[in-house]
C-alpha angles and dihedrals in degrees: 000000000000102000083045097056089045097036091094105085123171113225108232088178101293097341125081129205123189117251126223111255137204127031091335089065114115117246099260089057086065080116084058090059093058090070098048089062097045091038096113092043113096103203081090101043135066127224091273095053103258122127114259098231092048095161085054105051084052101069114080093208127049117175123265089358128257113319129224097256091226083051104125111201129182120256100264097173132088148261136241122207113214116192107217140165086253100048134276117320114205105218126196126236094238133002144180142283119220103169103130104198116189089264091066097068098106126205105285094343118124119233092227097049093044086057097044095049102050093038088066085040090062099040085052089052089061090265110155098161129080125187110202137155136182088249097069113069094208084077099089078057101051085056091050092051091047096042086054090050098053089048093056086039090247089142139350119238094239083058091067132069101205111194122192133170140216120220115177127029132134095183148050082245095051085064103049090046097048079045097057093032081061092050091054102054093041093049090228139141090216148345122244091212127033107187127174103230097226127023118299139206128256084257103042079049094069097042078072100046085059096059089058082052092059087048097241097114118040103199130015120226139169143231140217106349090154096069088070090079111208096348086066097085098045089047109046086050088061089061097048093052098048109032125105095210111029126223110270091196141004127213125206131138111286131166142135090291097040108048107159093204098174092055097041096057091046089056103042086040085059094043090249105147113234114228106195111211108188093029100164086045094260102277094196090061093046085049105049078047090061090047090055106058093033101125088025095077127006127289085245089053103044082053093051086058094047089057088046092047106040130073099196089051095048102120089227093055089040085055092047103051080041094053088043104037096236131106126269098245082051089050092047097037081051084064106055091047091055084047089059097249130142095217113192113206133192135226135139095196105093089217092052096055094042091057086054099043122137089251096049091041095051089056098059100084114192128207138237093256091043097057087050096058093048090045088052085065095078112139113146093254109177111183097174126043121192127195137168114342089007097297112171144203138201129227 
């Protein structure tokens, strides 16, 4: 109970000081006093009593306040057109995450009502786009909360671009299966974008394309070409060479202090969209990294890291949301729209995805000199590895 009354913490660049809270808080901590309504409720806390959304929390003004959470709004962001074999694909400007990790079972919180909620959350916050893959469990979910939407009239299927992925498959009925398998759990006729969620060879390529053929994907992408190292590049040339349909986007982790330059320029050279996952640096990854080498190294020390680690702690992105009243994941998610990105954060705290919405993000327009600094952030800060069939690990 201790470590949850003192677990809001306002950022004055790396040193904290404790708000008042209540009714003596003053009017730009409203976002303060949504988590003093929802304090007992541990869908924002971990076992040990700290919010969930820590980096968040942290920041006094977010930008717009803190929304009524049956508060529709109307979609105030942008599309992207994306020229492709198979037609156009209207993208839009920012999507959503769905990938549940085992970290992400919260203390008496259902999987399938944590995704649903947050799913019409995110439809009511202007989100059209939805990045899932047969890997996450929290897929068949994601079906249940959009069929819902269609039937109140929420939302109409052509509205939405619903990504998933395929990891593992060794044959041309394996992905047919995993497609319709996807299908299934989505309760869709089809899928705007099939990608294979590592790199893929020539032939597993075409079992794809094939799956465009039968009309059950619309557009064809790929995924995390750049953990290939060296060999990206080459390879993803080969497919371009080769392929029938080519790749409309391609999705790999992407944020201020991972920029992946080199790929970046080669996909946006050959007119292939980026999608950004981890686009704030995964700050709960940064953080369960911090837990683990506390008392391995000295409290100074672990904090050092967390500055070094985490976008949203970096001092020069914690000037620049104070300069521009915004926090620091709407200052960061700004970046990667003016750099042409279609970043494609994650949340399950409905707050948390009104405040980063498309509309909110495409209103935060950053200056020369801004972009530079965040550009300047560059680290090479991996925070996901992949390796064979889609292993993973952590950082």
């Amino acid at each position: 109970a201790g470590r949850r009354r003192d677990a809001v913490a306002v950022i004055d660049a790396v040193q904290c000081h404790h708000p008042p809270r209540g009714a003596d808080a003053p009017s730009e901590m409203r976002q303060v006093q949504a988590w003093e309504d929802h304090k007992e409720d541990d869908v924002y806390f971990d076992q040990a009593g700290v919010p969930r959304d820590w980096y968040w929390f942290r920041q006094p003004q977010v930008f717009g306040g803190v929304p009524a959470e049956d508060d529709a709004v109307e979609f105030a962001g942008t599309t992207v057109p994306v020229p492709g074999s198979s037609g156009v694909l209207q993208l839009p400007s920012a999507g959503f995450g769905t990938a549940f990790y085992p970290e992400d079972h919260l203390r008496g919180t259902p999987e399938e009502a944590l995704v649903c909620k947050s799913v019409d959350a995110a439809l009511r916050a202007g989100v059209r786009l939805f990045d899932c893959a047969n890997q996450y469990t929290s897929q068949r979910h994601v079906g249940a909360a959009l069929e819902r939407a269609f039937q109140t009239g929420l939302v109409s299927r052509d509205e939405l671009v619903v990504v998933t992925k395929l990891a593992q498959f060794d044959s041309h009925s394996e992905v047919v299966e995993g497609v319709q398998r996807a299908l299934g759990e989505l309760r869709l006729d089809y899928v705007d974008v099939l990608m294979p969620h590592i790199p893929c060879s020539s032939e597993g390529w075409r079992w794809f394309e094939e799956e465009v053929d039968a009309g059950r994907v619309r557009h064809l992408g790929i995924s995390n070409y750049d953990q290939l190292g060296a060999q990206g590049l080459p390879k993803l040339q080969e497919l371009l060479q080769s392929c029938r349909i080519r790749p409309a986007v391609h999705e790999f982790e992407l944020h201020p202090l991972l920029q992946n330059r080199e790929m970046v320029e080669f996909c946006q050279k050959e007119g292939i969209q980026i999608l950004s996952y981890s686009p704030l640096g995964a700050p709960h990854k940064v953080q369960k990294y911090v837990d683990g080498i506390r008392g391995l190294v000295s409290a100074e020390e672990a904090e050092a890291r967390r500055y070094q680690l985490s976008c949203l702690d970096h001092p020069a992105t914690i000037a620049l949301a104070r300069r521009r009243g915004v926090s620091p994941a709407q200052l960061v998610l700004s970046w990667h729209f003016r750099k042409g990105f279609v970043p494609i954060p994650k949340s399950w705290d409905p707050v948390h995805i009104k405040a980063n919405c498309p509309g909110v993000i495409a209103s935060v327009v950053l200056e020369p000199a801004e972009m530079n600094v965040l550009e300047a952030m560059d680290a090479d800060v991996r925070t996901i590895l992949l390796y064979k069939k889609g292993a993973r690990r952590e950082l």
